[in-house]
C-alpha positions as CSV (number, residue, x, y, z in Angstrom):
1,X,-61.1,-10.1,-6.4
2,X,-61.2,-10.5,-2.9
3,X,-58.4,-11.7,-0.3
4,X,-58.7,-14.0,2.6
5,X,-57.6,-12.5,5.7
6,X,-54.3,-14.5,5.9
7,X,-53.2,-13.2,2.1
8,X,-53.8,-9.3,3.4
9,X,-52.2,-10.3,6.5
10,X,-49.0,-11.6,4.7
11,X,-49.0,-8.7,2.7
12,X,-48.7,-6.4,5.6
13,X,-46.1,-8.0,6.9
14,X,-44.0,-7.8,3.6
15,X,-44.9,-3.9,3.6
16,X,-43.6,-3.5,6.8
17,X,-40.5,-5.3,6.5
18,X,-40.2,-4.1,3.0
19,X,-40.0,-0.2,4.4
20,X,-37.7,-1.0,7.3
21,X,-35.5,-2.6,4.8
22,X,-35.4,1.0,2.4
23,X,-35.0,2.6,5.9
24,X,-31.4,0.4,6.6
25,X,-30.6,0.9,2.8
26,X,-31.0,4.6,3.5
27,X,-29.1,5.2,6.7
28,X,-26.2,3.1,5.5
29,X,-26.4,5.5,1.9
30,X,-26.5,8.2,4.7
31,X,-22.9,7.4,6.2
32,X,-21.1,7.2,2.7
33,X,-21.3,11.1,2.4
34,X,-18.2,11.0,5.0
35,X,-16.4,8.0,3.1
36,X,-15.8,9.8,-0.3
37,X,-18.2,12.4,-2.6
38,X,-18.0,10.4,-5.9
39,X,-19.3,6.9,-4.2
40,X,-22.5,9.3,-2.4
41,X,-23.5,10.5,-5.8
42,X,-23.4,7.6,-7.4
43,X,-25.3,5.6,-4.8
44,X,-27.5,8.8,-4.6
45,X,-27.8,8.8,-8.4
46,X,-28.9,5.2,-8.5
47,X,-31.2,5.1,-5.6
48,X,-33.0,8.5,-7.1
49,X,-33.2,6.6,-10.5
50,X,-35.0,3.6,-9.2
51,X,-37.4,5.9,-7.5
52,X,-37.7,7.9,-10.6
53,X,-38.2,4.9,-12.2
54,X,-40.8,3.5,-10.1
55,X,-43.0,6.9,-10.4
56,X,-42.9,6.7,-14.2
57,X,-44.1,2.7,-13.9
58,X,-47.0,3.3,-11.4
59,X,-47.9,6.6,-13.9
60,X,-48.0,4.3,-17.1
61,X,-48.9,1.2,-16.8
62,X,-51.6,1.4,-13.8
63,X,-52.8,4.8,-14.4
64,X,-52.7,5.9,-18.1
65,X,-53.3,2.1,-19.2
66,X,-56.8,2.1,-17.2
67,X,-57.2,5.9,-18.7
68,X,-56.8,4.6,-22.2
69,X,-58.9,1.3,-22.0
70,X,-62.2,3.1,-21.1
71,X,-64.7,1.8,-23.4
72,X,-66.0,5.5,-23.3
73,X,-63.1,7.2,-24.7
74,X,-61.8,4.3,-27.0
75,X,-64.8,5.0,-29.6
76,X,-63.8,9.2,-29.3
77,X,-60.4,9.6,-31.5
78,X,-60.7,13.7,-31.1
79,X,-60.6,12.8,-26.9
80,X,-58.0,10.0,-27.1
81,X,-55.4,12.6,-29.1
82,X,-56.4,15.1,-26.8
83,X,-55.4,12.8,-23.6
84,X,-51.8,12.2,-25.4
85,X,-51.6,15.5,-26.3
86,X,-51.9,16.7,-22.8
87,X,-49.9,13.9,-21.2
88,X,-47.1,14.7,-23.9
89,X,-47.2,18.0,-22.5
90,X,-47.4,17.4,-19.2
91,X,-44.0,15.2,-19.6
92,X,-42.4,17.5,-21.7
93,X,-43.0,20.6,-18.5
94,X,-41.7,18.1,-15.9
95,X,-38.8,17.3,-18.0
96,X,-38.0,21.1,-18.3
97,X,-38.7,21.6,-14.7
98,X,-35.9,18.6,-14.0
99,X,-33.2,20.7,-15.2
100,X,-33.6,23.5,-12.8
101,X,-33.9,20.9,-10.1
């Protein structure tokens, strides 16, 4: 698929103004800390969620999915349980790893 020049322009822009935006979002979380401890870790809490949230999204469903749909691998069972077996793993590590972080 290929996009005119004014389609990747516009795009830019919405990058741009989409990162100064999570810039303001995160100064103004910044200056809460002073205000009161249970409203920073909340807002600190939800902001680390969505991130968290974004990572696993990107992972699955653009990563893995194309992973999965290889013509390749979708005739070789013994491969396809050995790619969940390893991403099952591989989530099951990180998750340990999250409750010494």
């Amino acid at each position: 698929m290929k996009l005119g020049a004014f389609k990747v322009f516009m795009f830019a822009i919405i990058f741009g103004a989409t990162i100064s935006i999570g810039i303001a979002i995160g100064m103004g979380v910044s200056f809460l800390e002073e205000v009161d401890d249970h409203t920073h870790e909340f807002v600190t809490g939800c902001a680390n969620s969505i991130s968290a949230g974004t990572l696993i999204y990107v992972a699955m469903v653009e990563m893995m999915a194309d992973e999965f749909s290889n013509q390749e691998i979708a005739m070789k069972m013994t491969q396809k349980f050995a790619m969940i077996g390893s991403f099952s793993f591989g989530v099951f590590v990180m998750a340990i790893l999250a409750m010494w972080a």
